[in-house]
Chimera marker file (.cmm) of the C-alpha trace (Angstrom):
<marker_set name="trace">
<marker id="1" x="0.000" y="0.000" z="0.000" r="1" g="1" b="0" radius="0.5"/>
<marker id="2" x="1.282" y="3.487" z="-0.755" r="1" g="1" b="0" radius="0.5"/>
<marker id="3" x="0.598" y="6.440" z="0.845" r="1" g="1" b="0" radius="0.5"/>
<marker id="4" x="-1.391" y="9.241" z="-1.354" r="1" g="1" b="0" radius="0.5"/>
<marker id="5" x="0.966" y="11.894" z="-0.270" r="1" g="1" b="0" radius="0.5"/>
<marker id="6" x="3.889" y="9.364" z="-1.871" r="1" g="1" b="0" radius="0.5"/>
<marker id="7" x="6.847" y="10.416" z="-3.609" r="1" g="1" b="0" radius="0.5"/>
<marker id="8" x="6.303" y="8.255" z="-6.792" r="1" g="1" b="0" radius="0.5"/>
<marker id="9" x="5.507" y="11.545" z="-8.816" r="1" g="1" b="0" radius="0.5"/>
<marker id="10" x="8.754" y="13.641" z="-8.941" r="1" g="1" b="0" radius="0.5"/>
<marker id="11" x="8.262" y="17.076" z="-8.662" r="1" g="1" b="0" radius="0.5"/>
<marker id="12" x="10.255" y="17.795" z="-11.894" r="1" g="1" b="0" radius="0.5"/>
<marker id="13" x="9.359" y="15.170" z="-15.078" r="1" g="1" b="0" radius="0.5"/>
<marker id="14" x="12.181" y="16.092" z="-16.740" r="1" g="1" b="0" radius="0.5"/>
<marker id="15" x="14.656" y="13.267" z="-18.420" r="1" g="1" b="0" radius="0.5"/>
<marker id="16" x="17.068" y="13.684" z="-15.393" r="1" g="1" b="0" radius="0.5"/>
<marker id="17" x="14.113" y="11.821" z="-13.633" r="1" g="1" b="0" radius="0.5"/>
<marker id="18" x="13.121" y="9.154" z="-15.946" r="1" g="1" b="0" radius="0.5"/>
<marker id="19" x="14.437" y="6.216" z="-13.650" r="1" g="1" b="0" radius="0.5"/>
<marker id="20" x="12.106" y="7.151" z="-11.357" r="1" g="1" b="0" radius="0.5"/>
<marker id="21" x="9.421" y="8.058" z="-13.898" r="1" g="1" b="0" radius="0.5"/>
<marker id="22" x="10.154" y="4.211" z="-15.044" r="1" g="1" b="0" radius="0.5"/>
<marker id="23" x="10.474" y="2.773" z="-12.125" r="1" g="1" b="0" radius="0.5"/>
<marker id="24" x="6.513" y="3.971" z="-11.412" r="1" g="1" b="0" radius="0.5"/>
<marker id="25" x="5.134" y="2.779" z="-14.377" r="1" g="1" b="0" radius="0.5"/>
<marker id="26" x="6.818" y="-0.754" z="-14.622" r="1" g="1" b="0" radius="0.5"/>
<marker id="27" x="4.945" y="-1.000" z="-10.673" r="1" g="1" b="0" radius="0.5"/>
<marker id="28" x="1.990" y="-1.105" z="-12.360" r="1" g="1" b="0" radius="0.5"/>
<marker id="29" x="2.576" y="-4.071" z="-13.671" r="1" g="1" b="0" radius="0.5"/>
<marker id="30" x="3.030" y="-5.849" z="-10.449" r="1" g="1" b="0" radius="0.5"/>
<marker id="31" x="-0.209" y="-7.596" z="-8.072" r="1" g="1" b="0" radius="0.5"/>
<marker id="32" x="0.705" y="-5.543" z="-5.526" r="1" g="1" b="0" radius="0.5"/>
<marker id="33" x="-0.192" y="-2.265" z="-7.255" r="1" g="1" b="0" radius="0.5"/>
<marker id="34" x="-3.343" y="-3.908" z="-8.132" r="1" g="1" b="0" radius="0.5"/>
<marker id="35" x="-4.033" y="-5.243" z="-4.754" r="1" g="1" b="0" radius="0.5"/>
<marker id="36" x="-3.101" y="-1.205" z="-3.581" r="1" g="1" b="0" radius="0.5"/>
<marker id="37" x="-5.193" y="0.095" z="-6.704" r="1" g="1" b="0" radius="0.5"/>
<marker id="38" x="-8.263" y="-1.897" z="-5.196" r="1" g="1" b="0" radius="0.5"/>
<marker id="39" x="-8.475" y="-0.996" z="-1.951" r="1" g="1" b="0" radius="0.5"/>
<marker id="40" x="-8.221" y="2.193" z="-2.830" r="1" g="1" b="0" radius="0.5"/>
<marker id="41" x="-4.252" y="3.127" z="-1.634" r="1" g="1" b="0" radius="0.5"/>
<marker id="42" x="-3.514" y="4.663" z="-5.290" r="1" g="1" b="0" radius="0.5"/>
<marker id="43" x="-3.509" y="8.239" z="-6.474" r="1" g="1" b="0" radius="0.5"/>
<marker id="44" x="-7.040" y="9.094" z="-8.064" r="1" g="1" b="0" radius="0.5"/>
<marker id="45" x="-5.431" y="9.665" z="-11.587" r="1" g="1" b="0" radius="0.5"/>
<marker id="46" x="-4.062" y="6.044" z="-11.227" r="1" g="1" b="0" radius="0.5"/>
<marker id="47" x="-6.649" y="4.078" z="-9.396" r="1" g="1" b="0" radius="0.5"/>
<marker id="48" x="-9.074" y="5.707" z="-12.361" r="1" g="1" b="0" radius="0.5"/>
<marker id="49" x="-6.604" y="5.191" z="-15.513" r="1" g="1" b="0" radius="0.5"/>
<marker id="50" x="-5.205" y="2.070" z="-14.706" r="1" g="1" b="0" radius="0.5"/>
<marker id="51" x="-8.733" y="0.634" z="-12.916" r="1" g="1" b="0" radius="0.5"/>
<marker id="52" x="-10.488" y="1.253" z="-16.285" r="1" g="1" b="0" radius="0.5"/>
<marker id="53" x="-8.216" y="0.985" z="-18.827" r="1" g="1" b="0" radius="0.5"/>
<marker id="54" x="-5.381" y="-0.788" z="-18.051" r="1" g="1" b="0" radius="0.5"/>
<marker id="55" x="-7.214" y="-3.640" z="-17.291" r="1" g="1" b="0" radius="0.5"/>
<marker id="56" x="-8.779" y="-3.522" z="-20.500" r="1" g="1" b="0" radius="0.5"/>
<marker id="57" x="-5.131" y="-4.494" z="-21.865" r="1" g="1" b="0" radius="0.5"/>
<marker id="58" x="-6.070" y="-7.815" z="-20.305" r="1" g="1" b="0" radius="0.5"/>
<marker id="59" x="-9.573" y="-8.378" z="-20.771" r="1" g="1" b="0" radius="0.5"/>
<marker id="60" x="-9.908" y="-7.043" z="-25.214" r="1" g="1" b="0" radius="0.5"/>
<marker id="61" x="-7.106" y="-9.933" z="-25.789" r="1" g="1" b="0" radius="0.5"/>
<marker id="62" x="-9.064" y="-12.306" z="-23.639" r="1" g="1" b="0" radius="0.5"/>
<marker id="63" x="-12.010" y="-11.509" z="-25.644" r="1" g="1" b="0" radius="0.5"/>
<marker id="64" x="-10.387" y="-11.332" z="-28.879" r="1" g="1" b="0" radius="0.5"/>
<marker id="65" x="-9.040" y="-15.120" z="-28.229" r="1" g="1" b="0" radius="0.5"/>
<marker id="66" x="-12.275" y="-16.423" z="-27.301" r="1" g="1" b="0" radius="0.5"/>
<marker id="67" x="-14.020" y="-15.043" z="-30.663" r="1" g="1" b="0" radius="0.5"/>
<marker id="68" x="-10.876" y="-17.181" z="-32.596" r="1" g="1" b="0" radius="0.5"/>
<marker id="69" x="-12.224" y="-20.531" z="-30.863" r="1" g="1" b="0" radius="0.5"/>
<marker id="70" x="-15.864" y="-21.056" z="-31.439" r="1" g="1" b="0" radius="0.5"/>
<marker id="71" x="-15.980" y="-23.835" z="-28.890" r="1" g="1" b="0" radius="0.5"/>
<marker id="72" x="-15.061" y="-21.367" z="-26.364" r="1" g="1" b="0" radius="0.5"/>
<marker id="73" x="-17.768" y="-18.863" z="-26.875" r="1" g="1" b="0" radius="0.5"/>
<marker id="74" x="-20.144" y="-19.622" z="-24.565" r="1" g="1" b="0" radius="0.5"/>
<marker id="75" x="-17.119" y="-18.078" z="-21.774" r="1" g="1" b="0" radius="0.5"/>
<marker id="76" x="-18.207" y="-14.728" z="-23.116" r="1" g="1" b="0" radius="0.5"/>
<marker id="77" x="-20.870" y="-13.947" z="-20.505" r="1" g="1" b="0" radius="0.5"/>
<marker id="78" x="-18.814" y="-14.972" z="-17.943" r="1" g="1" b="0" radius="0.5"/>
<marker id="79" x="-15.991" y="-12.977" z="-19.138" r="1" g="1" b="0" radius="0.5"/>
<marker id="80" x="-18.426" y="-9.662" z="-19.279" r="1" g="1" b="0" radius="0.5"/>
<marker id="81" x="-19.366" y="-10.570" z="-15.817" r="1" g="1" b="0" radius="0.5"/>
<marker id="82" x="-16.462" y="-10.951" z="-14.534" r="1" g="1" b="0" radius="0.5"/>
<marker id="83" x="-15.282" y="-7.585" z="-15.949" r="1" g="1" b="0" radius="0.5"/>
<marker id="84" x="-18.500" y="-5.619" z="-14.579" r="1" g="1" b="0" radius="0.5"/>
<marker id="85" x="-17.260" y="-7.140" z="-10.885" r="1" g="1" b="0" radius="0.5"/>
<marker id="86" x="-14.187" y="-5.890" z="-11.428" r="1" g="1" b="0" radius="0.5"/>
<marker id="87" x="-15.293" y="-2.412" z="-12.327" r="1" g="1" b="0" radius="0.5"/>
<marker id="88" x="-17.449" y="-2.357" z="-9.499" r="1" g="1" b="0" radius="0.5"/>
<marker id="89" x="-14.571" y="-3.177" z="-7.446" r="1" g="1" b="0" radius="0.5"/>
<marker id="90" x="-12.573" y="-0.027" z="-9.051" r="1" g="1" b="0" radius="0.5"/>
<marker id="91" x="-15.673" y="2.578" z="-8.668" r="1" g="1" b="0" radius="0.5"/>
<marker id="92" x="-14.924" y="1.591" z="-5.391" r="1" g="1" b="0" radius="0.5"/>
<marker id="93" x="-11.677" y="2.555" z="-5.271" r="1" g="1" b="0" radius="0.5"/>
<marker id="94" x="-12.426" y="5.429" z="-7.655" r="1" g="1" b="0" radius="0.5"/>
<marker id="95" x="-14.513" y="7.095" z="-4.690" r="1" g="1" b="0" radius="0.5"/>
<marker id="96" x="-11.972" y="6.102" z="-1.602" r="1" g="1" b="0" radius="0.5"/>
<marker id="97" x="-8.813" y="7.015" z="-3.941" r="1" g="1" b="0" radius="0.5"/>
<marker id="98" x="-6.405" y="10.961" z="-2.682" r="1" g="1" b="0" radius="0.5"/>
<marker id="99" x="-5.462" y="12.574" z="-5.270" r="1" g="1" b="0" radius="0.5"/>
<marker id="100" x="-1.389" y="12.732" z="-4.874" r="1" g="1" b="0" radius="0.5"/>
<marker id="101" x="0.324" y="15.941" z="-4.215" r="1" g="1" b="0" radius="0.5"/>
<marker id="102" x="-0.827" y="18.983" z="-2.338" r="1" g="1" b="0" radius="0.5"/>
<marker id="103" x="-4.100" y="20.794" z="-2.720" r="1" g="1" b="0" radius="0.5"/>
<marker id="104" x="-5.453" y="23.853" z="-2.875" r="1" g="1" b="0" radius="0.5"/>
<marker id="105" x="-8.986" y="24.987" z="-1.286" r="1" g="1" b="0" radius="0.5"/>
<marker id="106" x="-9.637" y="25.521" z="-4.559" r="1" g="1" b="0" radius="0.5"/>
<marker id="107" x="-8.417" y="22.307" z="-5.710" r="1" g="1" b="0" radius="0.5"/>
<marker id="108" x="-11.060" y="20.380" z="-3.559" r="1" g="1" b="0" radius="0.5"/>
<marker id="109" x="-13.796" y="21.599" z="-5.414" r="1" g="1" b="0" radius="0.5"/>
<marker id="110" x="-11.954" y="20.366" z="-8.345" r="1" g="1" b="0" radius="0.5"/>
<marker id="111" x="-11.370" y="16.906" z="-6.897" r="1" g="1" b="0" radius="0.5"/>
<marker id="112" x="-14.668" y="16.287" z="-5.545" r="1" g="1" b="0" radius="0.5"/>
<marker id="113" x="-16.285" y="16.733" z="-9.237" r="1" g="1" b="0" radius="0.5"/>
<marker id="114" x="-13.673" y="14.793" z="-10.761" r="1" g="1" b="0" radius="0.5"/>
<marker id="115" x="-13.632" y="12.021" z="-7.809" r="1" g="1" b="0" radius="0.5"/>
<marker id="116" x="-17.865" y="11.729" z="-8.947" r="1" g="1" b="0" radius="0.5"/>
<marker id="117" x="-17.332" y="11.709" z="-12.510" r="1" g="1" b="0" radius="0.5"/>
<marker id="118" x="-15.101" y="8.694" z="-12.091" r="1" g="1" b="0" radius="0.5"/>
<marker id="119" x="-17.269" y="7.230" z="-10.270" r="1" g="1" b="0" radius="0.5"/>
<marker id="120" x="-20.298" y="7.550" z="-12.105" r="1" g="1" b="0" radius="0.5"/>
<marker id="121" x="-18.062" y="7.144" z="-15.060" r="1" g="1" b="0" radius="0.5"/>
<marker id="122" x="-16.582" y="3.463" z="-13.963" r="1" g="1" b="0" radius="0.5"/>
<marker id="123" x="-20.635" y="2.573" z="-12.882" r="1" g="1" b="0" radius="0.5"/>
<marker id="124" x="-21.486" y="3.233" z="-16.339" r="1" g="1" b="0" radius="0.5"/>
<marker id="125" x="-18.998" y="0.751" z="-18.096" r="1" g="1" b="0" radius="0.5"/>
<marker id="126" x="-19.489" y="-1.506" z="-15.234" r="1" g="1" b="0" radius="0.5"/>
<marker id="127" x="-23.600" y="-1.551" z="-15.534" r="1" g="1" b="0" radius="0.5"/>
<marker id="128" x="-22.966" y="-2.024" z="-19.507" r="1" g="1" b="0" radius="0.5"/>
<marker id="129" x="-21.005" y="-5.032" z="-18.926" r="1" g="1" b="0" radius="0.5"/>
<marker id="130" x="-23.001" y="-6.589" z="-16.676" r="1" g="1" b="0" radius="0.5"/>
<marker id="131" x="-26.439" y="-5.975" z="-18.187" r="1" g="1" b="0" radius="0.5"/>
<marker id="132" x="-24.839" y="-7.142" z="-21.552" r="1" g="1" b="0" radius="0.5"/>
<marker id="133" x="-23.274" y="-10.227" z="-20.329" r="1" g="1" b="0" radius="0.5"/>
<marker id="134" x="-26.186" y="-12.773" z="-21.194" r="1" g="1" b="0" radius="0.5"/>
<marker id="135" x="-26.440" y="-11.230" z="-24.911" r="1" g="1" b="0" radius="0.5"/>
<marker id="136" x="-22.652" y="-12.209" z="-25.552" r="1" g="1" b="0" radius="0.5"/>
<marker id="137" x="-22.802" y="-15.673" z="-25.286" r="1" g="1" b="0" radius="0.5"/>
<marker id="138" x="-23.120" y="-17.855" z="-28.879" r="1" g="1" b="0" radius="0.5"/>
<marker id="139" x="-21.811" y="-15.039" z="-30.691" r="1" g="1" b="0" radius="0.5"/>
<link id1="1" id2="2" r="1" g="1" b="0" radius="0.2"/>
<link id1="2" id2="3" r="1" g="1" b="0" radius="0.2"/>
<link id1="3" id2="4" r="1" g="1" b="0" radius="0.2"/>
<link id1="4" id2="5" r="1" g="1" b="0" radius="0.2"/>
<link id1="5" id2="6" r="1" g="1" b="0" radius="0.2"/>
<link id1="6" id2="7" r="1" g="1" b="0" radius="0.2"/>
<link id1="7" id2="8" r="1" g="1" b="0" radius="0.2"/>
<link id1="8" id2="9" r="1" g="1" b="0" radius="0.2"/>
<link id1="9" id2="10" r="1" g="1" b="0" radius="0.2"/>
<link id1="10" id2="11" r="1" g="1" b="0" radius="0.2"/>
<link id1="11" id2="12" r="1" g="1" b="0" radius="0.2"/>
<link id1="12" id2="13" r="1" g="1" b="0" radius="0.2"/>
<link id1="13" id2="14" r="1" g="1" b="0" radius="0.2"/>
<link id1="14" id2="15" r="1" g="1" b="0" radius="0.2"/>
<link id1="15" id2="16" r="1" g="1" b="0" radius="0.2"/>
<link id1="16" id2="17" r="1" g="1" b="0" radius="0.2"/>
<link id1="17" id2="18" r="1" g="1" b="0" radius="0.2"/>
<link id1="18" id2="19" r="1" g="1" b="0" radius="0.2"/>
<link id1="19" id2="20" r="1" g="1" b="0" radius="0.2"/>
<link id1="20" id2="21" r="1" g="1" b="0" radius="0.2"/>
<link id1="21" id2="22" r="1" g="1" b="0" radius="0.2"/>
<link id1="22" id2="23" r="1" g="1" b="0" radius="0.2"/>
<link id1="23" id2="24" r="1" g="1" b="0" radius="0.2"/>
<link id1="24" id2="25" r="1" g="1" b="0" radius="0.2"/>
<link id1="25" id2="26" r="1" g="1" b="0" radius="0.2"/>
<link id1="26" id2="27" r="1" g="1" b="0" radius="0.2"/>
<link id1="27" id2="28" r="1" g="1" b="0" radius="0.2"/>
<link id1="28" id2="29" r="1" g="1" b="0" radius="0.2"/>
<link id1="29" id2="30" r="1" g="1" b="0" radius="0.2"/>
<link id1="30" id2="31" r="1" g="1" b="0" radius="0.2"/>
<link id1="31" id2="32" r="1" g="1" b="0" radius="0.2"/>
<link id1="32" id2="33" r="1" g="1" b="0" radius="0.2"/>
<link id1="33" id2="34" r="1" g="1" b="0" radius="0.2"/>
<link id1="34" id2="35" r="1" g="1" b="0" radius="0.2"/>
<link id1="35" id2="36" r="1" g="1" b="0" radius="0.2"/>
<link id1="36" id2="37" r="1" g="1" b="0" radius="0.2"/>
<link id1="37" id2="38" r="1" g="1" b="0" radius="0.2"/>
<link id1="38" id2="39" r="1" g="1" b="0" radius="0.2"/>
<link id1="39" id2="40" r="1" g="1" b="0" radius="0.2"/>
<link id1="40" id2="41" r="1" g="1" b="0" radius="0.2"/>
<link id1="41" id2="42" r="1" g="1" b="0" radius="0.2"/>
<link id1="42" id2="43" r="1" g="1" b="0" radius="0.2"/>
<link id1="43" id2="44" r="1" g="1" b="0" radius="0.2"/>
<link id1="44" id2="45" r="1" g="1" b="0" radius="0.2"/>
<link id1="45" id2="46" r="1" g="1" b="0" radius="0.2"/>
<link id1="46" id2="47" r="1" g="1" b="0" radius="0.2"/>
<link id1="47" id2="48" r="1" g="1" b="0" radius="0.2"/>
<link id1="48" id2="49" r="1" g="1" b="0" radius="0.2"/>
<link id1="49" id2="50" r="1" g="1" b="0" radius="0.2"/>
<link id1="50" id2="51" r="1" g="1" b="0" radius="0.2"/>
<link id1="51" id2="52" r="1" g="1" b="0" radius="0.2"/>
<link id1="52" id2="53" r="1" g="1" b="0" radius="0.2"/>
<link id1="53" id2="54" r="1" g="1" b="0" radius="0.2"/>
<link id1="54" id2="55" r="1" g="1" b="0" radius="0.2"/>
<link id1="55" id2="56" r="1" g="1" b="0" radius="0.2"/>
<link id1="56" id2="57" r="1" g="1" b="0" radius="0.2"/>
<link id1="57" id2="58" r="1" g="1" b="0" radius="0.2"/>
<link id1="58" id2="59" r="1" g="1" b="0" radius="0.2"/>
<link id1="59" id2="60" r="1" g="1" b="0" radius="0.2"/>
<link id1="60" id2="61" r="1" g="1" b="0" radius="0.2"/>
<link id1="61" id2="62" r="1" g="1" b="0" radius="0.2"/>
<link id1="62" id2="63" r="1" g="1" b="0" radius="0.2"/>
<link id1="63" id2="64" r="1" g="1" b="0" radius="0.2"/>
<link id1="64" id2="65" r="1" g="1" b="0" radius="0.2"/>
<link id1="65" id2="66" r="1" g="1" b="0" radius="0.2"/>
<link id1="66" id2="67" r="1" g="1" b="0" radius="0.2"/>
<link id1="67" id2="68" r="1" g="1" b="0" radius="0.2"/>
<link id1="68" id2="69" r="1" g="1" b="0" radius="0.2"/>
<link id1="69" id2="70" r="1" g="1" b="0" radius="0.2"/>
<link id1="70" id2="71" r="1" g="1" b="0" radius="0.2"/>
<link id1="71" id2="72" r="1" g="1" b="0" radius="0.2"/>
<link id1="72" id2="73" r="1" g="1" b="0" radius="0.2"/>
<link id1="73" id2="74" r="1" g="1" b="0" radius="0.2"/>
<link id1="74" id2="75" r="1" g="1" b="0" radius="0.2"/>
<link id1="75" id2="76" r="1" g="1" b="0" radius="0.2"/>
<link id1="76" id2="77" r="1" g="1" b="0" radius="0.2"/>
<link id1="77" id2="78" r="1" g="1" b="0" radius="0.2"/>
<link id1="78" id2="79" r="1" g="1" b="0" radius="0.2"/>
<link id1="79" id2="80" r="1" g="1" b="0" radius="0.2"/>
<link id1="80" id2="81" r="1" g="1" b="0" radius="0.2"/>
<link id1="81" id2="82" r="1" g="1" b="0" radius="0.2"/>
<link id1="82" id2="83" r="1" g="1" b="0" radius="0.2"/>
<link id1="83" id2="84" r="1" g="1" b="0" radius="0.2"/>
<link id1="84" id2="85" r="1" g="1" b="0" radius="0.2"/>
<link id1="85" id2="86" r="1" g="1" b="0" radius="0.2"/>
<link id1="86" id2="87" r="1" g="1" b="0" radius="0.2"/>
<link id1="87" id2="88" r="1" g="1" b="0" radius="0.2"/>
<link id1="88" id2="89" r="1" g="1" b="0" radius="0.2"/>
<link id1="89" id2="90" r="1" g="1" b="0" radius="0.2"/>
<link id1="90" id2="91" r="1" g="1" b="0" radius="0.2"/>
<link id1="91" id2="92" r="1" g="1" b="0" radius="0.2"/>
<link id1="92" id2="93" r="1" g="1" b="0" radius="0.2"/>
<link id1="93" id2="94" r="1" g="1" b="0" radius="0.2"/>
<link id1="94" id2="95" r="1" g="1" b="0" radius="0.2"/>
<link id1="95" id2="96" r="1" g="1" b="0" radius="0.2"/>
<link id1="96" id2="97" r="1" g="1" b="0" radius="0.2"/>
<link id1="97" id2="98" r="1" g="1" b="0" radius="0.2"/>
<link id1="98" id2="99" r="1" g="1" b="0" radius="0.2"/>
<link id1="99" id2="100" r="1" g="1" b="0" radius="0.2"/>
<link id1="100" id2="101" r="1" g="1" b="0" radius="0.2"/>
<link id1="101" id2="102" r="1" g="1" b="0" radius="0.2"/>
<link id1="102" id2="103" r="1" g="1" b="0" radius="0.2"/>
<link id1="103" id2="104" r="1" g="1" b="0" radius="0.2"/>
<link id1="104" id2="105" r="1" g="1" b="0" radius="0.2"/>
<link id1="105" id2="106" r="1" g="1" b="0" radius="0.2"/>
<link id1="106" id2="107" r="1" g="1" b="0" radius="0.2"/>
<link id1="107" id2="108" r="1" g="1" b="0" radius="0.2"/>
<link id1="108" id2="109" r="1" g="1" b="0" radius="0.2"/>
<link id1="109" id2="110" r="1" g="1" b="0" radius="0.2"/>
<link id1="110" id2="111" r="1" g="1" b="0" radius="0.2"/>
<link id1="111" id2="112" r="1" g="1" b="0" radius="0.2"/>
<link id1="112" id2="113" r="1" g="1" b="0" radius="0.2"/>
<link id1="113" id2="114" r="1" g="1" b="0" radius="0.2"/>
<link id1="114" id2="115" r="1" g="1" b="0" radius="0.2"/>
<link id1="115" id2="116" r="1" g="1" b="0" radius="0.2"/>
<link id1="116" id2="117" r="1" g="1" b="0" radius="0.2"/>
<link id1="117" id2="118" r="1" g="1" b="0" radius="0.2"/>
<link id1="118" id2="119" r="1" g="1" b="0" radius="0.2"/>
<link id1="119" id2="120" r="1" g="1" b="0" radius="0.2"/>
<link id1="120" id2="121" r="1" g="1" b="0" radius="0.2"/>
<link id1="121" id2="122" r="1" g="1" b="0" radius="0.2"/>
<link id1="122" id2="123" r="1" g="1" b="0" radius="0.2"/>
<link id1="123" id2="124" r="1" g="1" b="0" radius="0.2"/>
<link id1="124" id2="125" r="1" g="1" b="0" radius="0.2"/>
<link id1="125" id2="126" r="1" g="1" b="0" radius="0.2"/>
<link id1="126" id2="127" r="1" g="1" b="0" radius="0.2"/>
<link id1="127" id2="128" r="1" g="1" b="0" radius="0.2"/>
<link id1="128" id2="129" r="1" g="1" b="0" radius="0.2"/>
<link id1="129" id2="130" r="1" g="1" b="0" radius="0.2"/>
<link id1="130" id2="131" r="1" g="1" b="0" radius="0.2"/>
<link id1="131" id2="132" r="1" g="1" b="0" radius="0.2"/>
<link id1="132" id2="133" r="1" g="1" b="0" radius="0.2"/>
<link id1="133" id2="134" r="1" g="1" b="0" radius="0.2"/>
<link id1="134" id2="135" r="1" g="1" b="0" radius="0.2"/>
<link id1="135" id2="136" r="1" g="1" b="0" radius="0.2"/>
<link id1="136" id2="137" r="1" g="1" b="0" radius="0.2"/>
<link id1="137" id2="138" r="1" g="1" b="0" radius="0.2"/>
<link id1="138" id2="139" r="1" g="1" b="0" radius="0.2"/>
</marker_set>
């Protein structure tokens, strides 16, 4: 778990700082970061980006494999199911999720409209999959 006020942003994203810039990015690819992106431990930007569509670098392969093997198409609803959990899972994070860095006063006002439109935004792709799940199957 990470702490919101973290130093995995540097303060200056210039070249001199692309170890650490690297360093960040190649976590994501790690269950930990996913286990920390889930309970909500992430930055807001992340636990939204990655929650959404970094997991869709999973998920459109998955899909794309079962649509080459027609004995394996009845999977899809499950898969679509499965996904909708999962997004569930991440509006939940979306909503517990600090942004990283310092804020303004002003800046709360600011992170309280983005923190519900990534909310609402994750509910929406996660009530699409779900309440498309049993037209997917026998493509």
């Amino acid at each position: 778990m990470t702490d919101p006020q973290d130093d995995y942003t540097p303060e200056d994203l210039t070249p001199s700082n692309m170890d650490d810039i690297r360093a960040e990015r190649a976590r994501m690819f790690t269950l930990g970061f996913w286990k920390s992106l889930l309970a909500g431990h992430e930055g807001m930007g992340d636990t939204f980006w990655a929650g959404n569509y970094l997991a869709a670098l999973f998920f459109i392969p998955v899909y794309v494999l079962l649509l080459a093997i027609p004995p394996l198409y009845g999977l899809f609803p499950y898969l679509f199911a499965a996904f909708g959990v999962y997004l569930l899972f991440v509006a939940r994070a979306v909503a517990k999720a600090q942004p990283k860095g310092k804020l303004r006063t002003a800046s709360r006002w600011k992170q309280m409209f983005w923190r519900i439109f990534g909310v609402a935004w994750t509910l929406m792709d996660a009530t699409v999959c779900l309440t498309m799940s049993p037209f997917t199957g026998g493509v």
